[in-house]
Each structure stands twice: as structure tokens, then as C-alpha cells.
CHARMM-style PDB file with segment names, atoms N, HN, CA, C and O in Angstrom:
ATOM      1  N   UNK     1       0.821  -1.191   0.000  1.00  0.00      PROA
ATOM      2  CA  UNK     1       0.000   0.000   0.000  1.00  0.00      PROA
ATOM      3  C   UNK     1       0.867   1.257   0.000  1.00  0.00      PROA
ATOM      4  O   UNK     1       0.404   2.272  -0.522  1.00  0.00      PROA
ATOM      5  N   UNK     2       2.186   1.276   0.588  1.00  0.00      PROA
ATOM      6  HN  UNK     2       2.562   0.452   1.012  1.00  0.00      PROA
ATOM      7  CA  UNK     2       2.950   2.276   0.868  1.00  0.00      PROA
ATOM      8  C   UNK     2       3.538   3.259  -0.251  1.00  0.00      PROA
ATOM      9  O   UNK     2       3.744   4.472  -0.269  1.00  0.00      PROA
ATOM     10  N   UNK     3       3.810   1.717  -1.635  1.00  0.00      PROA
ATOM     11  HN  UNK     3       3.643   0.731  -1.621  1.00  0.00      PROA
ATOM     12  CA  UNK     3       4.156   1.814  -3.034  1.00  0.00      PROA
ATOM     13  C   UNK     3       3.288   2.517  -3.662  1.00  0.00      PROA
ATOM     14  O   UNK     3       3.539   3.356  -4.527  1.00  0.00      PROA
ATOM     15  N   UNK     4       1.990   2.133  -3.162  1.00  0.00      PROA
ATOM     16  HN  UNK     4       1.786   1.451  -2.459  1.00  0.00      PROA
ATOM     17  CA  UNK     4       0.933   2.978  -4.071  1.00  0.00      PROA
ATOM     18  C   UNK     4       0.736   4.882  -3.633  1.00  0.00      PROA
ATOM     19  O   UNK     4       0.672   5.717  -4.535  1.00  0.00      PROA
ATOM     20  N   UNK     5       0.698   5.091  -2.831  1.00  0.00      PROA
ATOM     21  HN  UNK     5       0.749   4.412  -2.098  1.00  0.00      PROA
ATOM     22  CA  UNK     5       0.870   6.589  -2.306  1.00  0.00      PROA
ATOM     23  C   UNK     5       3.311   7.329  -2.352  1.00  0.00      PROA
ATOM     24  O   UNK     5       3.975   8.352  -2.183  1.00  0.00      PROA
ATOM     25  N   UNK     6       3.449   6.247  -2.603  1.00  0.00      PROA
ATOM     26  HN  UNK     6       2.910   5.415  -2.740  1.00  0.00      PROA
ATOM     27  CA  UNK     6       5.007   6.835  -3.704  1.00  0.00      PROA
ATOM     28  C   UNK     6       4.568   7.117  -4.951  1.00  0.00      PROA
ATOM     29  O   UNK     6       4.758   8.214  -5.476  1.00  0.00      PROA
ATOM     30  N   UNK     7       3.750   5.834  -5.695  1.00  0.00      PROA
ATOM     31  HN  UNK     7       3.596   4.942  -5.268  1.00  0.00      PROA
ATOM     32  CA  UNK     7       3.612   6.043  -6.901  1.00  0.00      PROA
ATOM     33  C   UNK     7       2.958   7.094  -7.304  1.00  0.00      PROA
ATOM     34  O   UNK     7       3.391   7.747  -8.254  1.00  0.00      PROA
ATOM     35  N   UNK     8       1.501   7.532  -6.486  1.00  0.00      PROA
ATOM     36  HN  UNK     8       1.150   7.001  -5.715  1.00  0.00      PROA
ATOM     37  CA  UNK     8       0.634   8.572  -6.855  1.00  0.00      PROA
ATOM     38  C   UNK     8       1.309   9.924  -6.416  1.00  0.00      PROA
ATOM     39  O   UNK     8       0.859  10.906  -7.007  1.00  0.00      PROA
ATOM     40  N   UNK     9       2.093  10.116  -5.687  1.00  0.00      PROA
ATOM     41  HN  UNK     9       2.458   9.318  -5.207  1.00  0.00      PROA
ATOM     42  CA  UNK     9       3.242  10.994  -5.329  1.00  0.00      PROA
ATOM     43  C   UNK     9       3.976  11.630  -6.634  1.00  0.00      PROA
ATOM     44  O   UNK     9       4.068  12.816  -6.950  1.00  0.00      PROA
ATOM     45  N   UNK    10       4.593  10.176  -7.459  1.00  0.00      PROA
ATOM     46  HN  UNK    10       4.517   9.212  -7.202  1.00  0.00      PROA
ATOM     47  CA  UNK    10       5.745  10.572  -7.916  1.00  0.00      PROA
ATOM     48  C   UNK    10       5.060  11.022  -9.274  1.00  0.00      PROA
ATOM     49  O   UNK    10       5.689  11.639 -10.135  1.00  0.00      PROA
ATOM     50  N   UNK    11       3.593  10.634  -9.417  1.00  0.00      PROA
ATOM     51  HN  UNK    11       3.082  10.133  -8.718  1.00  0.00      PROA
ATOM     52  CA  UNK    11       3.001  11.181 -10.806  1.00  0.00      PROA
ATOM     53  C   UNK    11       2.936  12.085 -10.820  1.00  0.00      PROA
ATOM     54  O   UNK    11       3.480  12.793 -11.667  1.00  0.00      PROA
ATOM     55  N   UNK    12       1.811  12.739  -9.316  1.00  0.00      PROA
ATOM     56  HN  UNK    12       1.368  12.164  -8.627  1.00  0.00      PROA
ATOM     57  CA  UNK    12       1.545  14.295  -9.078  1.00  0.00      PROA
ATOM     58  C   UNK    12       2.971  15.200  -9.178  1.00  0.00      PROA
ATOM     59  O   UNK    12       2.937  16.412  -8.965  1.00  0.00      PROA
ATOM     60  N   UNK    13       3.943  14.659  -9.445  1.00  0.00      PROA
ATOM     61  HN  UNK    13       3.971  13.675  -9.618  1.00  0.00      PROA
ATOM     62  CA  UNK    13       5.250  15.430  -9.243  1.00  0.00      PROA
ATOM     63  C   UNK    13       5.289  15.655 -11.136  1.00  0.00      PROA
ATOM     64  O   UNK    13       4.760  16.650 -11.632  1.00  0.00      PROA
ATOM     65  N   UNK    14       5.853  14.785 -11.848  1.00  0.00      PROA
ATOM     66  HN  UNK    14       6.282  13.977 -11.446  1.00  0.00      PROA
ATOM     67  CA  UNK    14       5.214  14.289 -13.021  1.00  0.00      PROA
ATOM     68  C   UNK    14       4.459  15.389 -13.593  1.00  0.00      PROA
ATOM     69  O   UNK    14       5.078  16.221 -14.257  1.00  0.00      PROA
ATOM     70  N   UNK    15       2.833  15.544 -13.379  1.00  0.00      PROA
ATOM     71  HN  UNK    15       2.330  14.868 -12.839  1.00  0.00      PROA
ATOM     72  CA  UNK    15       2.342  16.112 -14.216  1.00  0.00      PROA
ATOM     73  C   UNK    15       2.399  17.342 -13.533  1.00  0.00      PROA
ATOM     74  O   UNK    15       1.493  18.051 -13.973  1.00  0.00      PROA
ATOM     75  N   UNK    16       3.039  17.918 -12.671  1.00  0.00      PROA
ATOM     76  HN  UNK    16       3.775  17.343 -12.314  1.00  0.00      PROA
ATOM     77  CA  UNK    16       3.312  19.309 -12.095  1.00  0.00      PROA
ATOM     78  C   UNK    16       4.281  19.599 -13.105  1.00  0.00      PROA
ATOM     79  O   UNK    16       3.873  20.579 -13.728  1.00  0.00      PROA
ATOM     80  N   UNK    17       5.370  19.202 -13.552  1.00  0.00      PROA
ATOM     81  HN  UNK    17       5.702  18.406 -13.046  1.00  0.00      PROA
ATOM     82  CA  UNK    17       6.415  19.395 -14.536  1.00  0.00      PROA
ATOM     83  C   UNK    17       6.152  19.564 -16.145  1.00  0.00      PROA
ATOM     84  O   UNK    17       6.787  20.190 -16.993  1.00  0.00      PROA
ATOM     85  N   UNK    18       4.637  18.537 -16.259  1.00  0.00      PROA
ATOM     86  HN  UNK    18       4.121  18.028 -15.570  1.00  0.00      PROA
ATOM     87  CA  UNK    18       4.246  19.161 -17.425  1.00  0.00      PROA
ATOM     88  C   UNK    18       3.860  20.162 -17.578  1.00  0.00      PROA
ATOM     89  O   UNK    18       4.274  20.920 -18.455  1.00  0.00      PROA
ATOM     90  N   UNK    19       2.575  20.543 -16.409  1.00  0.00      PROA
ATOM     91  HN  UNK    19       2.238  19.927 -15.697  1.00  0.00      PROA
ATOM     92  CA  UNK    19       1.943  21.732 -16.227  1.00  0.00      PROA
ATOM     93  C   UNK    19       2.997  23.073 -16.440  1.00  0.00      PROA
ATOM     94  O   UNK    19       2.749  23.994 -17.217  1.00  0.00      PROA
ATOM     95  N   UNK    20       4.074  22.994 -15.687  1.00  0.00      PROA
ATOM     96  HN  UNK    20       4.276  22.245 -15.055  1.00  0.00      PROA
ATOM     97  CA  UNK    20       4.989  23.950 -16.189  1.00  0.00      PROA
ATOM     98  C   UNK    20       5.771  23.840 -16.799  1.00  0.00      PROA
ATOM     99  O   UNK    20       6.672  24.661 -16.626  1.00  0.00      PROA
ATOM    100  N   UNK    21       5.937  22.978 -17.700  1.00  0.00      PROA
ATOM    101  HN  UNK    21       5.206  22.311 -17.840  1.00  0.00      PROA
ATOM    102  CA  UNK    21       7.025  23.564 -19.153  1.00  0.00      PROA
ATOM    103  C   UNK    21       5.481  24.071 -20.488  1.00  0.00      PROA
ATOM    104  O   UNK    21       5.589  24.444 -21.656  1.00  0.00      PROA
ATOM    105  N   UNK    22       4.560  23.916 -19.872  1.00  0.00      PROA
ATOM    106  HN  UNK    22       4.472  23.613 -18.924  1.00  0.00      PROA
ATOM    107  CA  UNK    22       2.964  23.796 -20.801  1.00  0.00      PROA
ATOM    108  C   UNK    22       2.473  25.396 -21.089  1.00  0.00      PROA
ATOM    109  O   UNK    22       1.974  25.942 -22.073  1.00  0.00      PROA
ATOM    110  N   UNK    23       2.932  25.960 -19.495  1.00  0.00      PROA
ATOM    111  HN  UNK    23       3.337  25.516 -18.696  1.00  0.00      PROA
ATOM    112  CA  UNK    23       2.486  27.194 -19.136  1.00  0.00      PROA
ATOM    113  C   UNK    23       4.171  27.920 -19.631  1.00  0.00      PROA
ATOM    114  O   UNK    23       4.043  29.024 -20.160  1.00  0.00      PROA
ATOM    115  N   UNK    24       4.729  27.731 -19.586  1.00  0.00      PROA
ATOM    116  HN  UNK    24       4.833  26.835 -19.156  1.00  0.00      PROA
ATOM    117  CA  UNK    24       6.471  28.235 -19.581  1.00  0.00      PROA
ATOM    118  C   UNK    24       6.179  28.555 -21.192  1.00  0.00      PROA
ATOM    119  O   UNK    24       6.390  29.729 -21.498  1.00  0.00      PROA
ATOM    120  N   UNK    25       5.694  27.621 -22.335  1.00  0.00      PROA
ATOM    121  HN  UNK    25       5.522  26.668 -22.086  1.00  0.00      PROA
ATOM    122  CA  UNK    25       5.692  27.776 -23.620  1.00  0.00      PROA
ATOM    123  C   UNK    25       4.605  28.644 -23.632  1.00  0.00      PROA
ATOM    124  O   UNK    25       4.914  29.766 -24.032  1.00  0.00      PROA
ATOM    125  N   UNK    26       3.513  28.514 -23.348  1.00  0.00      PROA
ATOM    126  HN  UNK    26       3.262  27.602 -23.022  1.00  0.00      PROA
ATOM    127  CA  UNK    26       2.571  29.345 -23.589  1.00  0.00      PROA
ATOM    128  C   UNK    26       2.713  30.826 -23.425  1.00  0.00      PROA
ATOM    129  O   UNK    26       2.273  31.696 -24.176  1.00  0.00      PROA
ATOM    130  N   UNK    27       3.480  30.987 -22.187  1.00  0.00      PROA
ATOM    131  HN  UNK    27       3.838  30.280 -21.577  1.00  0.00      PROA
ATOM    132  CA  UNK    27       4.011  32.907 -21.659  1.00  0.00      PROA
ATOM    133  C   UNK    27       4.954  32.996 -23.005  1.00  0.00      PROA
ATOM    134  O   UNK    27       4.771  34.079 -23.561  1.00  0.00      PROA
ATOM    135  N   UNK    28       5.617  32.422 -23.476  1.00  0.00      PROA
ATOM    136  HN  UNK    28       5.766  31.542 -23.024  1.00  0.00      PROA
ATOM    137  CA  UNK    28       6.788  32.220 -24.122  1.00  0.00      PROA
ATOM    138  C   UNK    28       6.369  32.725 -25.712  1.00  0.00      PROA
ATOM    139  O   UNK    28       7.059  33.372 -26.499  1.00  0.00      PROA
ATOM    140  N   UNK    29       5.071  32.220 -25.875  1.00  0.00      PROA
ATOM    141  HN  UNK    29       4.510  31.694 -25.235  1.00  0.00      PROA
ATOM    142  CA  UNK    29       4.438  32.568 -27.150  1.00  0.00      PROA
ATOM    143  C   UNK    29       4.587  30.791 -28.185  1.00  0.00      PROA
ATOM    144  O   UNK    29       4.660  30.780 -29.414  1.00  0.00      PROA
ATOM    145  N   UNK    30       4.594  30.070 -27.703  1.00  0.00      PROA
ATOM    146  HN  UNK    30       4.534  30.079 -26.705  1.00  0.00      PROA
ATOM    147  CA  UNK    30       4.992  29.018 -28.186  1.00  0.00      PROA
ATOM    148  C   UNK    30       3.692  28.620 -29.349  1.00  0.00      PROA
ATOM    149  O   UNK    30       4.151  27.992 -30.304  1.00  0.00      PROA
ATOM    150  N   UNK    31       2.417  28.829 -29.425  1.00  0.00      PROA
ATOM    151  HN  UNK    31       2.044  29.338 -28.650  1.00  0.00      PROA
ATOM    152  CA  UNK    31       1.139  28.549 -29.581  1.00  0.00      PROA
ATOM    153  C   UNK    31       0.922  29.726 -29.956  1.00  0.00      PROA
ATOM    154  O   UNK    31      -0.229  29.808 -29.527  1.00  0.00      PROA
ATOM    155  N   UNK    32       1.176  31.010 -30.563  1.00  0.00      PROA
ATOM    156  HN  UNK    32       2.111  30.943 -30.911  1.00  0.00      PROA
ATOM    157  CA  UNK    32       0.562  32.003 -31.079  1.00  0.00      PROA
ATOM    158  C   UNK    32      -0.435  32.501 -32.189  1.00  0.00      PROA
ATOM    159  O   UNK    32      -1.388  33.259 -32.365  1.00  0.00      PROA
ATOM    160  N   UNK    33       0.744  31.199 -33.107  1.00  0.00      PROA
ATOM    161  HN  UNK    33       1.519  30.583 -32.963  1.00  0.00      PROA
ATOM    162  CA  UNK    33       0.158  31.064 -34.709  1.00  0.00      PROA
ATOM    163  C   UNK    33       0.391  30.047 -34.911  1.00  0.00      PROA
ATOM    164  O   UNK    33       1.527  29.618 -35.114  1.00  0.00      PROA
ATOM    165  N   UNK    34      -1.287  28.991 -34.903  1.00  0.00      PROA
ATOM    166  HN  UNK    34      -2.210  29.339 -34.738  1.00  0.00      PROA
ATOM    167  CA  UNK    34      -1.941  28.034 -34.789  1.00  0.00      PROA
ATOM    168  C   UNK    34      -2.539  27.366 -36.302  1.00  0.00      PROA
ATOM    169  O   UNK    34      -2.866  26.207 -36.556  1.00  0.00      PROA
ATOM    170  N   UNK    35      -2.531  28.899 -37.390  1.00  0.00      PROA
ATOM    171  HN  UNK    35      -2.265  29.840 -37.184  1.00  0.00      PROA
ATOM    172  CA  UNK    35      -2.972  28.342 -38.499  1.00  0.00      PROA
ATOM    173  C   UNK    35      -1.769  28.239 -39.638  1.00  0.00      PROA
ATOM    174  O   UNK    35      -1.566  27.265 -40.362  1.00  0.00      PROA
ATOM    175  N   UNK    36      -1.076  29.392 -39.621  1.00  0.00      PROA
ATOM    176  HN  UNK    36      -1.241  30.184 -39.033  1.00  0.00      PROA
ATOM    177  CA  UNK    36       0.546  29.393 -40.603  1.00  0.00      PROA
ATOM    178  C   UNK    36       1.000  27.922 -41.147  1.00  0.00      PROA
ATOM    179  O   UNK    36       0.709  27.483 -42.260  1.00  0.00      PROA
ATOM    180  N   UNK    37       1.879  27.147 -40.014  1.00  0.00      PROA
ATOM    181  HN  UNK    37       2.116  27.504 -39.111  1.00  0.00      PROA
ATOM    182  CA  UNK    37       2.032  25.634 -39.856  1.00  0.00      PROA
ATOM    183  C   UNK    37       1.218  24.711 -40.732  1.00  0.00      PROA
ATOM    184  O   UNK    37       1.741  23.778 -41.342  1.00  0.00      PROA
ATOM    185  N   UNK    38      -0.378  25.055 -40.794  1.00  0.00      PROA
ATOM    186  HN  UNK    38      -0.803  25.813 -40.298  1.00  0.00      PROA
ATOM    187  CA  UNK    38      -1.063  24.118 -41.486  1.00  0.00      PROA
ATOM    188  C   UNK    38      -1.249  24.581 -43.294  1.00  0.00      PROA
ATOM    189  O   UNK    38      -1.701  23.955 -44.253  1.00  0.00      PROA
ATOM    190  N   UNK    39      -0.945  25.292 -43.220  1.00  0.00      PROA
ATOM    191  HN  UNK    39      -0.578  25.800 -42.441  1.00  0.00      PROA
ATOM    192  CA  UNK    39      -1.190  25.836 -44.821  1.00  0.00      PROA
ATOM    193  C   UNK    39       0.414  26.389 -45.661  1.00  0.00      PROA
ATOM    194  O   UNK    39       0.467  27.017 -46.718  1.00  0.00      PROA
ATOM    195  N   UNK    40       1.679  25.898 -44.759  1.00  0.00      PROA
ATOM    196  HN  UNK    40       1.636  25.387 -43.900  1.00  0.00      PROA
ATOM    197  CA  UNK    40       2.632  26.847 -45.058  1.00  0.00      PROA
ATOM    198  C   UNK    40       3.397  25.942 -46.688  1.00  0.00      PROA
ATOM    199  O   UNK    40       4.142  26.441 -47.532  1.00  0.00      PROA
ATOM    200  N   UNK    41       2.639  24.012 -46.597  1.00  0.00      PROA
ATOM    201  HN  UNK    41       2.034  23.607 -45.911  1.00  0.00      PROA
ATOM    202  CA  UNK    41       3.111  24.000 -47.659  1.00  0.00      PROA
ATOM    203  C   UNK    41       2.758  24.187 -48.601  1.00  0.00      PROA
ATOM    204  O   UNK    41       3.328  23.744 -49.598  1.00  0.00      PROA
ATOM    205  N   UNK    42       1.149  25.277 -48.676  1.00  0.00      PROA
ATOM    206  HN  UNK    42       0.686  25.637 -47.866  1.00  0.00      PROA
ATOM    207  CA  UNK    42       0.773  25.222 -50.232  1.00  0.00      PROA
ATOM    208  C   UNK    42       1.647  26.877 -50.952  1.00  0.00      PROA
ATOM    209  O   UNK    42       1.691  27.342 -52.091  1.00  0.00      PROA
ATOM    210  N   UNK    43       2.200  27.322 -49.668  1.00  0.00      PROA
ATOM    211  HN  UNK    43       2.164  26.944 -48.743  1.00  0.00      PROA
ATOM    212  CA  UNK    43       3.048  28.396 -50.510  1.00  0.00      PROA
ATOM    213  C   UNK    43       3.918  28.071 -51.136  1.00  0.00      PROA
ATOM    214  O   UNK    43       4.617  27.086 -50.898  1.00  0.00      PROA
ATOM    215  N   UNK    44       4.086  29.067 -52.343  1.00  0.00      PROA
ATOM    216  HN  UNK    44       3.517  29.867 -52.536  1.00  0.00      PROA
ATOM    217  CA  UNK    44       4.693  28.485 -53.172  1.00  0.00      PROA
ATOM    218  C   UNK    44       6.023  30.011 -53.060  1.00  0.00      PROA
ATOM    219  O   UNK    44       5.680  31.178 -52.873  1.00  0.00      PROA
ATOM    220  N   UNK    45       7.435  29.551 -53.229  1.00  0.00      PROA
ATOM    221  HN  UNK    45       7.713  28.603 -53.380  1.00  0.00      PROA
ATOM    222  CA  UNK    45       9.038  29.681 -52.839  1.00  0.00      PROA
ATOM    223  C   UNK    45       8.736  30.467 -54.197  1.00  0.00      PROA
ATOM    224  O   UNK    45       7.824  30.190 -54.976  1.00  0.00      PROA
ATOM    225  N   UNK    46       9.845  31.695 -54.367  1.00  0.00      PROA
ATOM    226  HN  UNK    46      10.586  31.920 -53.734  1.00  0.00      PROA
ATOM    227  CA  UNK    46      10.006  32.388 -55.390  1.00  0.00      PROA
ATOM    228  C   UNK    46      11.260  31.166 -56.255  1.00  0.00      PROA
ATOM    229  O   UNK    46      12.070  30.380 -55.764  1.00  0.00      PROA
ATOM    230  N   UNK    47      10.897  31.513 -57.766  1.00  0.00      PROA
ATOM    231  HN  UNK    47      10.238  32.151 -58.165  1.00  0.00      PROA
ATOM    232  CA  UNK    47      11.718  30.665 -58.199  1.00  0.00      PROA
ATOM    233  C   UNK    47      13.092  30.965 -58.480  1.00  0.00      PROA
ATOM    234  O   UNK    47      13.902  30.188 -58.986  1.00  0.00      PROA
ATOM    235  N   UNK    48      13.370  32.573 -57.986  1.00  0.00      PROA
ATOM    236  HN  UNK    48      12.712  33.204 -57.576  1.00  0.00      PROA
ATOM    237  CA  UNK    48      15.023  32.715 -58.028  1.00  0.00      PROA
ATOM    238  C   UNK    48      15.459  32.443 -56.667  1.00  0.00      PROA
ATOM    239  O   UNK    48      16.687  32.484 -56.729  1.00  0.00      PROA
ATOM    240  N   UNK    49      15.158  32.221 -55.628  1.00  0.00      PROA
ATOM    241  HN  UNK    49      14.160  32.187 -55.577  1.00  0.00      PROA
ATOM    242  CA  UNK    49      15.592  31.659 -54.710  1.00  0.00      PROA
ATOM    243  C   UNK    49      16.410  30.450 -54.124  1.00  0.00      PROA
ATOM    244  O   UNK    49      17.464  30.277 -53.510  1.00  0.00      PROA
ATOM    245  N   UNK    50      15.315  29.661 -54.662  1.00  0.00      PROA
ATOM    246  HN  UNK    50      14.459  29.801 -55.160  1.00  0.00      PROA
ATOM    247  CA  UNK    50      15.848  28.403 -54.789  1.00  0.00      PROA
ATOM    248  C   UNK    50      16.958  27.982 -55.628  1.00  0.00      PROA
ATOM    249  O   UNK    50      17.724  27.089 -55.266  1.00  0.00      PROA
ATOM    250  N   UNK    51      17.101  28.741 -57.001  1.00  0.00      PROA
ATOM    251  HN  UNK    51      16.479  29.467 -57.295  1.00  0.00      PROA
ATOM    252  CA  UNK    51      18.356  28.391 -57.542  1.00  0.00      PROA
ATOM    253  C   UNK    51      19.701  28.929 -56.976  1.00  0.00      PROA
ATOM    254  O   UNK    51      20.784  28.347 -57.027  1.00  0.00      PROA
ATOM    255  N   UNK    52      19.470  29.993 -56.495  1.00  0.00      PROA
ATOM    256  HN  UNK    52      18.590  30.465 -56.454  1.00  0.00      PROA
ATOM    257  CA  UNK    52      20.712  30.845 -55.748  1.00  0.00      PROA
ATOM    258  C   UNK    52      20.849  30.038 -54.459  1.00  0.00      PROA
ATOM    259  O   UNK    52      21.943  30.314 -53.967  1.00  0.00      PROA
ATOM    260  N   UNK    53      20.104  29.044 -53.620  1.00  0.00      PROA
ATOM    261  HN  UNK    53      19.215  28.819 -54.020  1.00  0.00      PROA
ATOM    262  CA  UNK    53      20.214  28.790 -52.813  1.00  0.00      PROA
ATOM    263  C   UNK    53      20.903  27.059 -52.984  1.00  0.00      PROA
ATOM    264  O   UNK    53      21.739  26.388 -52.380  1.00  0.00      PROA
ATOM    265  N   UNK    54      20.203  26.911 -53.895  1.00  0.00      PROA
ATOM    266  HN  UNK    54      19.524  27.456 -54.386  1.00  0.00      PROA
ATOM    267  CA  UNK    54      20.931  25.417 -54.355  1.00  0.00      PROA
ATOM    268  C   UNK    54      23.060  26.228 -54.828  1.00  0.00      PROA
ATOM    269  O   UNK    54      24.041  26.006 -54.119  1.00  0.00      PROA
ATOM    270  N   UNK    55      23.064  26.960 -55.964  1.00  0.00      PROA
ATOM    271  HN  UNK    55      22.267  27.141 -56.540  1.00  0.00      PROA
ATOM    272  CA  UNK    55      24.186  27.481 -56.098  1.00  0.00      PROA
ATOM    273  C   UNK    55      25.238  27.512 -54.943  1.00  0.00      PROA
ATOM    274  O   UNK    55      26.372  27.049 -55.068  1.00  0.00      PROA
ATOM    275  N   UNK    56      24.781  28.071 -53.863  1.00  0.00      PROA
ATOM    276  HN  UNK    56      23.860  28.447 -53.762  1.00  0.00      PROA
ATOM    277  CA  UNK    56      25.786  28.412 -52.185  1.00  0.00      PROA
ATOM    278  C   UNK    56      26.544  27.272 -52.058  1.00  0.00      PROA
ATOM    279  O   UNK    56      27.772  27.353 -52.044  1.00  0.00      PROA
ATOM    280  N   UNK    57      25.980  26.234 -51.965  1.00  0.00      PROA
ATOM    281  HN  UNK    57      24.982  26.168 -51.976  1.00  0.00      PROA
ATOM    282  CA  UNK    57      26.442  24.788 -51.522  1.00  0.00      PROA
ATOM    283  C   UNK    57      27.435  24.445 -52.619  1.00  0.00      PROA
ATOM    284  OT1 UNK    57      28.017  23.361 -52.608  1.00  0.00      PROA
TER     285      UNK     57
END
């Protein structure tokens, strides 16, 4: 029984650590722009870019 109140211990410790790296990103701005990410691959790259950028290498 003793194991079981360590264990529920060591979770509540656990999801206290998520809670703050959760809140740490959020002050942080981590989650700002929610839609960009989902649509960023139908933009389409200028096409002198990419050749000057392939060129560097």
C-alpha cells in the first residue's frame, strides 16, 4: 500500500512538470500562430531563390 501513495506521489510530481514547461511555452508565445504551420506547404518559394540557394552549396 505504501508503493501505491510513492507512486501517486511521484506522478503528481510528473504532471506538475508538465503543467509547467505547458504554461512556460505558452508565456513564451509558443502557440501564437496556430494556423501558418497548417497551410505553409501550399506556398509556393520564389523561383530565383531556390536556384541561388541550391548554387551556395
Amino acid at each position: 500500500m505504501s508503493a501505491l501513495y510513492i507512486l501517486i506521489g511521484i506522478s503528481l510530481c510528473v504532471a506538475l512538470v508538465f503543467l509547467g514547461a505547458f504554461l512556460w511555452a505558452v508565456r513564451k508565445g509558443q502557440f501564437d500562430d496556430d494556423y501558418t504551420p497548417s497551410v505553409r506547404i501550399l506556398f509556393e518559394e520564389p523561383i530565383g531563390e531556390n536556384k541561388q540557394e541550391k548554387h551556395k552549396n
